[in-house]
C-alpha positions in Angstrom: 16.5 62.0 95.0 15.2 60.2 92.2 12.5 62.6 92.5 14.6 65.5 92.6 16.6 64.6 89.7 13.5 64.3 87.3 12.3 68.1 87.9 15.6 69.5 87.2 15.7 67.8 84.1 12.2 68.8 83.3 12.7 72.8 84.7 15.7 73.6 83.0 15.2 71.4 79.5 18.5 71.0 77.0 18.0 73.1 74.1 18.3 70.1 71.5 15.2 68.6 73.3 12.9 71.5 73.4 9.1 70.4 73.2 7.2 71.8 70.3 3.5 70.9 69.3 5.2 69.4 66.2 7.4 67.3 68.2 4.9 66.3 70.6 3.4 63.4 68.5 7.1 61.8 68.2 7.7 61.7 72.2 7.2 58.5 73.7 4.5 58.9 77.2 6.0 59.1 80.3 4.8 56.5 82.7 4.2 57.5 86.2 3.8 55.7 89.1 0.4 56.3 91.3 2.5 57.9 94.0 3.6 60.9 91.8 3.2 64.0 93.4 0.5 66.3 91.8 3.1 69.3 92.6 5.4 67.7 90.0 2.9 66.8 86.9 1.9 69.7 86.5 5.5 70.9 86.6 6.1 68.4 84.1 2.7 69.7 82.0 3.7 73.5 82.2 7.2 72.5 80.9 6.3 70.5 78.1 3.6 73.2 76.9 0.2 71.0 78.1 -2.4 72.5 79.7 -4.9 70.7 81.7 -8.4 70.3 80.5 -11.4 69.3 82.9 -14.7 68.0 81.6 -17.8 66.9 82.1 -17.8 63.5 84.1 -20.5 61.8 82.1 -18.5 62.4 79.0 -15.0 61.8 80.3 -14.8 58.3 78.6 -15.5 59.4 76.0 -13.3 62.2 75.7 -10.2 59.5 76.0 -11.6 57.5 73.3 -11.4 60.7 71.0 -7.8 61.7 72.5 -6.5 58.6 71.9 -8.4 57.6 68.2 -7.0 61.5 66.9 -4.4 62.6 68.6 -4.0 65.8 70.5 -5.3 68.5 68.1 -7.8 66.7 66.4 -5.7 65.2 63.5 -5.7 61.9 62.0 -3.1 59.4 62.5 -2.7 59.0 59.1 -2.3 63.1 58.1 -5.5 63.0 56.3 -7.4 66.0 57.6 -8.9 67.2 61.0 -12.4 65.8 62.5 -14.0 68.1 64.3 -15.0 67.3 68.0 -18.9 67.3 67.3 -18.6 64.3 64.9 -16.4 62.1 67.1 -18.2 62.4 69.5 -21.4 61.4 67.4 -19.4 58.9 65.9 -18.7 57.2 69.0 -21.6 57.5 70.8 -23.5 55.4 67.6 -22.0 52.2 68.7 -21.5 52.6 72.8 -23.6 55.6 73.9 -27.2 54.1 73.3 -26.3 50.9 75.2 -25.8 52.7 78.5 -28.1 55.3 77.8 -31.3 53.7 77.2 -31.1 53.7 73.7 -31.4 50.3 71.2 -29.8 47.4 71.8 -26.4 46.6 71.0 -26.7 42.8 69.2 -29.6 40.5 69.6 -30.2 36.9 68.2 -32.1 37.1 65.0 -33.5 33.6 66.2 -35.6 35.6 69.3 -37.6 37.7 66.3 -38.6 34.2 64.5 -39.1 32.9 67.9 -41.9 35.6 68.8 -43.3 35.4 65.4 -44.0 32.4 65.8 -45.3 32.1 68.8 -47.4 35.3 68.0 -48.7 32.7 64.9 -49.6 30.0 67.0 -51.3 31.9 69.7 -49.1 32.2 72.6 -46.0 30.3 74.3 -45.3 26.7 74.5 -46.0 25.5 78.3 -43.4 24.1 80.5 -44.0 21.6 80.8 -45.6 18.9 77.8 -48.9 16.9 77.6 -46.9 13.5 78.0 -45.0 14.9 81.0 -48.1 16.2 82.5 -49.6 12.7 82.0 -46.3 11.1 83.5 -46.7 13.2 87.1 -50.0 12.3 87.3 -49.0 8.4 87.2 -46.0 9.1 89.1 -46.1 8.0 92.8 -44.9 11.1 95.0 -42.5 9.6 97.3 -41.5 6.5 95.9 -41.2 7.3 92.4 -42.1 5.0 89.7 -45.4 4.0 88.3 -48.0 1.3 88.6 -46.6 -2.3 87.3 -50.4 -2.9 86.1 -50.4 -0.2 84.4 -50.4 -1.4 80.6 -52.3 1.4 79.2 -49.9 4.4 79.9 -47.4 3.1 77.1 -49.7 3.5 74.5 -51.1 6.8 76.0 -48.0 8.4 76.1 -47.7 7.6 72.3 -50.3 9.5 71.1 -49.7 12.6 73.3 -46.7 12.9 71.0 -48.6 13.5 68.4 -51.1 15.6 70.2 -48.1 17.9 71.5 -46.8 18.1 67.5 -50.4 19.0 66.5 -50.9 21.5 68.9 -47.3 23.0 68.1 -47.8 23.4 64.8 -45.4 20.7 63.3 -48.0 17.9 61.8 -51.2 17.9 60.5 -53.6 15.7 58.3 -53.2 15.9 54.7 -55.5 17.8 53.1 -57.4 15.8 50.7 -60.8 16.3 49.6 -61.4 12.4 49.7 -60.2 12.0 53.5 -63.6 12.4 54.6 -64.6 8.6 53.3 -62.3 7.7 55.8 -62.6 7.1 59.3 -61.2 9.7 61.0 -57.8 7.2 63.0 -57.2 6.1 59.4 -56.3 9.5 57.6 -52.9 10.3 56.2 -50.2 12.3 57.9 -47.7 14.9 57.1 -45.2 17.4 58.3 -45.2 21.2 58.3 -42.6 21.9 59.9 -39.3 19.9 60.5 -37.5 22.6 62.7 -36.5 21.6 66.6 -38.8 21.6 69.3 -36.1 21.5 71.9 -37.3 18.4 73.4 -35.7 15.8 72.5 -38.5 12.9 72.3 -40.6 15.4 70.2 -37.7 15.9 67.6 -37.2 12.4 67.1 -40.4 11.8 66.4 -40.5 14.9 64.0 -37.4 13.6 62.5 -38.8 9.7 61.9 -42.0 10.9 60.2 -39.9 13.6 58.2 -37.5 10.9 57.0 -40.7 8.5 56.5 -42.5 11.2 54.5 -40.4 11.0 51.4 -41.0 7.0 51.2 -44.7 6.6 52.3 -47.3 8.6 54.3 -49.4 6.3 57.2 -51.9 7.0 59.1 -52.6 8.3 62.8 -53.0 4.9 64.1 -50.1 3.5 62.2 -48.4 6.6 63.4 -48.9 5.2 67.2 -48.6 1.4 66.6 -45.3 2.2 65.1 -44.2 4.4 67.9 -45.2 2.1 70.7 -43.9 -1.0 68.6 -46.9 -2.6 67.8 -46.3 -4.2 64.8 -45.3 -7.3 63.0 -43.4 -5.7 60.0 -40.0 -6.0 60.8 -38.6 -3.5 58.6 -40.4 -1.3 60.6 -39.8 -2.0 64.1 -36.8 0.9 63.6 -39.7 3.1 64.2 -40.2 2.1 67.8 -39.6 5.2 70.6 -37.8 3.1 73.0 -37.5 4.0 77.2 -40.2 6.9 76.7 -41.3 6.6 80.1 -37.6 7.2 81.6 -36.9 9.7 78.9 -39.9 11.8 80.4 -38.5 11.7 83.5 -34.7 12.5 83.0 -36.4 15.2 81.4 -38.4 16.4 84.3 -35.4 16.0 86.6 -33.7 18.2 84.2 -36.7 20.7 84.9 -36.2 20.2 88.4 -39.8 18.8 89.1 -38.4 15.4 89.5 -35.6 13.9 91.4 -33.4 10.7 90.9 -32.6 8.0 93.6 -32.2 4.8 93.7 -34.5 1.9 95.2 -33.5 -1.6 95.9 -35.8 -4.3 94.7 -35.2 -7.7 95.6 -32.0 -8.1 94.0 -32.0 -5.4 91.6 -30.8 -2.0 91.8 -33.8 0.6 90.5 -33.5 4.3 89.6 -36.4 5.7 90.8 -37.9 9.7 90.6 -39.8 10.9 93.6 -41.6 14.2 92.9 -38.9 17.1 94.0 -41.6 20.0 93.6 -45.0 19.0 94.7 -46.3 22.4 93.9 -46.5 21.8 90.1 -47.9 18.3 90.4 -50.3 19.9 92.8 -51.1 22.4 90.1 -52.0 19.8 87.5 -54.5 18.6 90.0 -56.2 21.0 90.7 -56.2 22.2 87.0 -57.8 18.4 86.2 -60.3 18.4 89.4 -61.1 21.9 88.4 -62.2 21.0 84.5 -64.3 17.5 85.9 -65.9 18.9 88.5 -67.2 22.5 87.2 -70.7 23.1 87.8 -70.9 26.1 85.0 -71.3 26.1 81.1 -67.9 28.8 81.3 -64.7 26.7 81.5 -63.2 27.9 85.1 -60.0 29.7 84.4 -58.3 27.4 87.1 -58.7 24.6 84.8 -56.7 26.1 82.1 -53.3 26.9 81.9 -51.0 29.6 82.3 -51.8 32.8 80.8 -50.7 33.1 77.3 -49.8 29.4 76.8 -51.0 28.7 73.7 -54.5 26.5 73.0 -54.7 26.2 76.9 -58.4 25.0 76.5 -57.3 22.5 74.0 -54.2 21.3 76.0 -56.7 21.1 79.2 -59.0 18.6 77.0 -56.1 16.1 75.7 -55.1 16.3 79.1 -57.8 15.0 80.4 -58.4 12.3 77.7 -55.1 11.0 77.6 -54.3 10.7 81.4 -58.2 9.0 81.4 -57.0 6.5 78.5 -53.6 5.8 80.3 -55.6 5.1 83.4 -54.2 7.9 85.8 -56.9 9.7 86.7 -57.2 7.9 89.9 -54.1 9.4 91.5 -56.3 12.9 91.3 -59.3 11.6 92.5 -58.0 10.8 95.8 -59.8 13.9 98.0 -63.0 13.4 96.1 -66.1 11.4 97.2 -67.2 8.2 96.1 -70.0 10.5 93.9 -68.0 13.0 93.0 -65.1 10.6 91.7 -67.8 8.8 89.3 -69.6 12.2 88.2 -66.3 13.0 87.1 -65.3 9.9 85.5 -68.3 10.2 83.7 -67.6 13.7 82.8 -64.3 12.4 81.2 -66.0 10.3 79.1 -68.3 12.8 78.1 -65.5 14.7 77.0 -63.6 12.4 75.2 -66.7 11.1 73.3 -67.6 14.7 71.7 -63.7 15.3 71.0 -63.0 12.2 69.3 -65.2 13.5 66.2 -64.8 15.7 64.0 -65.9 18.4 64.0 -65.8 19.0 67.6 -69.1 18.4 69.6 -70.8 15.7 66.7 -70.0 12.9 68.5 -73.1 12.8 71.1 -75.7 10.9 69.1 -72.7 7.9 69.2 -71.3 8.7 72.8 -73.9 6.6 74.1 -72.4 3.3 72.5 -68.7 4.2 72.2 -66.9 1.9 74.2 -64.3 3.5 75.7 -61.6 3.3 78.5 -64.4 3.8 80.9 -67.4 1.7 79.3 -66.9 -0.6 82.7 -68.0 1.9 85.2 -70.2 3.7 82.8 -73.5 2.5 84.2 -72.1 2.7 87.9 -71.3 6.4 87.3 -74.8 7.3 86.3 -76.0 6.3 89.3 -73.6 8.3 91.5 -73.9 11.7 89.6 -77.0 13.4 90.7 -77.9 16.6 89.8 -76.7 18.5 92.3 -76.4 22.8 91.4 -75.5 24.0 88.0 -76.0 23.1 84.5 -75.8 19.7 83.4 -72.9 17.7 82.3 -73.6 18.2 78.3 -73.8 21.8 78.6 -70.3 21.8 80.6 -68.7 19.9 77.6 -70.4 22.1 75.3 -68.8 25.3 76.5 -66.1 23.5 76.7 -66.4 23.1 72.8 -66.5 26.3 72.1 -63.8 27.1 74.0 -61.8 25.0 71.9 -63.1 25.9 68.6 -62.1 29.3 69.5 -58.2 28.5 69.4 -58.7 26.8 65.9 -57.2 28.6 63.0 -59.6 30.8 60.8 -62.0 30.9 64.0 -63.2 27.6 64.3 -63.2 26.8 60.5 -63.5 22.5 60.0 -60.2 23.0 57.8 -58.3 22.8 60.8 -56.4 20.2 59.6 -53.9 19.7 63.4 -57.0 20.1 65.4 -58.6 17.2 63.3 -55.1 15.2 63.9 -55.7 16.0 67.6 -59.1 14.7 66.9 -57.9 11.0 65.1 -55.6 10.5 68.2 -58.3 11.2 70.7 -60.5 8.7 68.5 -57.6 5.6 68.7 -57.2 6.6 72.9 -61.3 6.0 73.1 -60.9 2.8 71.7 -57.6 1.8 73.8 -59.2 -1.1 76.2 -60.6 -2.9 72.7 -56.7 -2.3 71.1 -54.8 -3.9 74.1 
């Protein structure tokens, strides 16, 4: 009925409501209901004077877009001329069209731009995960979770990695004064390039202390790590102390989801311990240090570096090395090795921590031989078991391994690398760790 009704109405119109193109604009839209009969709208649309218009479908949105910005015939709401067709759409498809299309991108973070700058500057893309964490899985204990209570040195180690991760990012360096040279190379100054957030959060407040310090006083490298592992008797500094490092790293790498968090009972206490959650990235660290200790060639083996485009991967392979040698970890990775092969490669370690604790890189030989470092004990023991079984020797492995590194170096391996010769000051106080503790 209803139906019925609204085509008589619409058939035989009242002469005081005839439609007229002028009139058009004025009339309120007739809202149908999906069941409408197609037999009656276009009874409705021959009445009122329409006609129906078919299009493309590709350009059907866009056609409503223009019919409903301009009216019918082309006109502006606001009576101020026609716009022809050809422009709307061009006008339309500036902001919309090129999105779907394959054209440029809509809106982008101006942030990502600086972001690939910089990482084009500095060689290639932070790694996942950092030197300290990498250092921290090697000490961890896979299933139960927590690491060695004799384990004094790790502390300290852990320390300078911090320093080592803000030199190879880019952040700190040494200052550069003529007259550094007169000192030894753990006592030069320090000071800040770059003060921006690292996104982790250790790292930043670090970056923030020495920033904040910077304006008062600039210290040294191994002032820089006394004062982080709170080694000092000046109370006015003790503020300076990073405190829970060791639990920080690995909240951090249960965020990350290498890690997981459960809780032990010992005794009477109530422990939260984290028990490795993916054992295929410990498993890559490794095999990345076994790789580097054990390679037979001058070449550094590619599956002792890195992933591909990380920046300084040789570098980051070396302080890797070093630090989890200082903090006294090494032994976790040594476990499938032979008794020979675990001392040739102890001794390889401390090959390779006595020519990168100088500077420049690869002077330190003619004083490796009376360095006492974290592994002066087994020195003597470890020249017995390494042999000289196929390949090059040791010293021509750490060589290469030195050029390598001078490679990734600003200016081509140029001595005015002022971070690479903070890398080298840190390298120089984690030789010397057994006499320090």
């Amino acid at each position: 009925m209803k139906y019925g009704r609204l085509r008589e109405r619409l058939c035989h119109p009242q002469p005081e409501h005839s439609a007229s193109p002028s009139s058009l604009s004025k009339l309120s839209p007739i809202y149908l209901p999906p069941s409408t009969p197609s037999r009656l709208f276009h009874a409705m649309s021959s009445a009122a004077g329409l006609s129906r218009r078919r299009v493309a479908a590709s350009t059907s949105a866009l056609d409503d877009d223009v019919d409903n910005s301009w009216g019918f015939n082309g006109t502006a709401p606001n009576g101020g001329g026609s716009v022809s067709r050809s422009e709307s759409l061009h006008s339309s498809s500036l902001h919309a069209g090129s999105a779907f299309e394959g054209g440029s991108k809509i809106a982008y973070d101006p942030r990502d731009l600086e972001r690939e700058d910089e990482d084009a500057r500095l060689g290639g893309k932070p790694p996942r995960l950092t030197i300290m964490e990498e250092v921290l899985l090697l000490g961890l204990k896979d299933k139960q979770g927590y690491l060695s209570f004799w384990n004094d040195n790790i502390s300290y180690a852990l320390r300078g990695c911090i320093l080592i991760e803000l030199a190879l990012r880019r952040r700190i360096a040494l200052v550069k004064d003529p007259n550094r040279r007169h000192l030894p190379l753990a006592e030069r100054l320090v000071e800040v390039l770059d003060d921006r957030q690292t996104g982790e959060t250790i790292l930043d407040e670090a970056l923030r202390m020495m920033k904040g310090q910077e304006a008062t006083e600039r210290m040294a490298v191994n002032s820089w790590i006394d004062l982080l592992s709170g080694e000092t008797w000046n109370v006015m500094k003790i503020g300076f102390q990073l405190k829970q490092v060791r639990e920080r790293l690995a909240k951090g790498l249960v965020d990350k989801g290498v890690l997981r968090t459960e809780k032990r009972n010992f005794l009477l206490f109530d422990m939260a311990t984290h028990p490795v959650a993916d054992v295929r990235t410990k498993e890559g660290i490794v095999a990345r240090v076994v790789a580097l200790l054990t390679s037979t060639t001058a070449a550094v083996p590619p599956a002792a570096l890195g992933r591909e485009g990380t920046q300084c991967r040789a570098m980051r392979a070396v302080c890797l090395v070093c630090a989890a040698y200082a903090a006294s970890v090494l032994d976790n990775a040594f476990g499938r090795l032979t008794y020979e092969d675990r001392e040739a490669a102890f001794q390889r370690c401390d090959d390779i921590l006595a020519e990168f604790a100088s500077w420049p890189f690869g002077s330190g030989s003619s004083s490796g031989s009376s360095r006492s470092g974290p592994g002066s004990r087994r020195r003597e023991a470890s020249r017995i078991g390494m042999g000289s079984a196929g390949g090059v020797s040791s010293r021509e492995v750490v060589l290469g391994l030195v050029q390598e590194a001078k490679k990734e170096m600003q200016g081509g391996g140029a001595e005015e690398d002022l971070c690479f010769e903070l890398v080298a000051g840190v390298l120089e106080v984690l030789s010397k760790l057994d006499s320090l503790l």
